[in-house]
N, C-alpha and C positions, 0 to 999 in steps of 0.2 A: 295359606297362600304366601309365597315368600314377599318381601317387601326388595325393591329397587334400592340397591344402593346406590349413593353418587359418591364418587371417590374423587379426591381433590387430584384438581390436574395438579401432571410434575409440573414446576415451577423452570421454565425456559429463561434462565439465568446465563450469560456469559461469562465465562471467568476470564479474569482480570490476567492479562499476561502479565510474566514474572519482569523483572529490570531487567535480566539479561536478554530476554526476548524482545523487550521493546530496544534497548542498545544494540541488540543484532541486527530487527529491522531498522533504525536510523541507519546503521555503517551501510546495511544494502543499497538505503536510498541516498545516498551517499554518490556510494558507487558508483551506481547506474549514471547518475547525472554525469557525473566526470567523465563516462564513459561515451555519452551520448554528445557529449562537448568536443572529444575526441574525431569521433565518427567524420567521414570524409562526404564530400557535397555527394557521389553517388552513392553514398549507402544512405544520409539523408534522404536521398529523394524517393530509393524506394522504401522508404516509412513515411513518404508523403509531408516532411518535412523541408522546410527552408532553412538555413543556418542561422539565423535571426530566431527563428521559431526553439530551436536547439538550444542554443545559447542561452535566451531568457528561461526558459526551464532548467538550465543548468546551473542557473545563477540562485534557484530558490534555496532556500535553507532544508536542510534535511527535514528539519520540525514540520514545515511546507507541504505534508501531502495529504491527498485526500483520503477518507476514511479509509474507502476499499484497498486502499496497498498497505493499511497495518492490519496485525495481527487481530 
């Protein structure tokens, strides 16, 4: 009667993005900010933004984001 193997789980490891990846996402987050600094009160309003609201987010530092918008 055969015997049950148990095979080791693959190992769910993330790999490390490269420099240029992580300097690609900073310039994006960059970007966007500048971008969003730009934006005129009716295109703020429909993202449901204030310009106050805009502003202070465009002010943060590129280093400044939260996990989910890097790589």
């Amino acid at each position: 009667m055969p015997r049950d193997i148990a095979l080791p789980r693959a190992r769910l490891t993330r790999r490390r993005p490269s420099l240029l990846a992580l300097l690609t996402g900073f310039f994006a987050i960059a970007r966007q900010r500048r971008k969003l600094a730009a934006l005129d009160d009716h295109q703020l309003q429909d993202l449901g933004l204030t310009r106050s609201q805009a502003l202070e987010e465009a002010r943060r530092g590129f280093w400044d984001a939260p996990n989910h918008w890097r790589l």
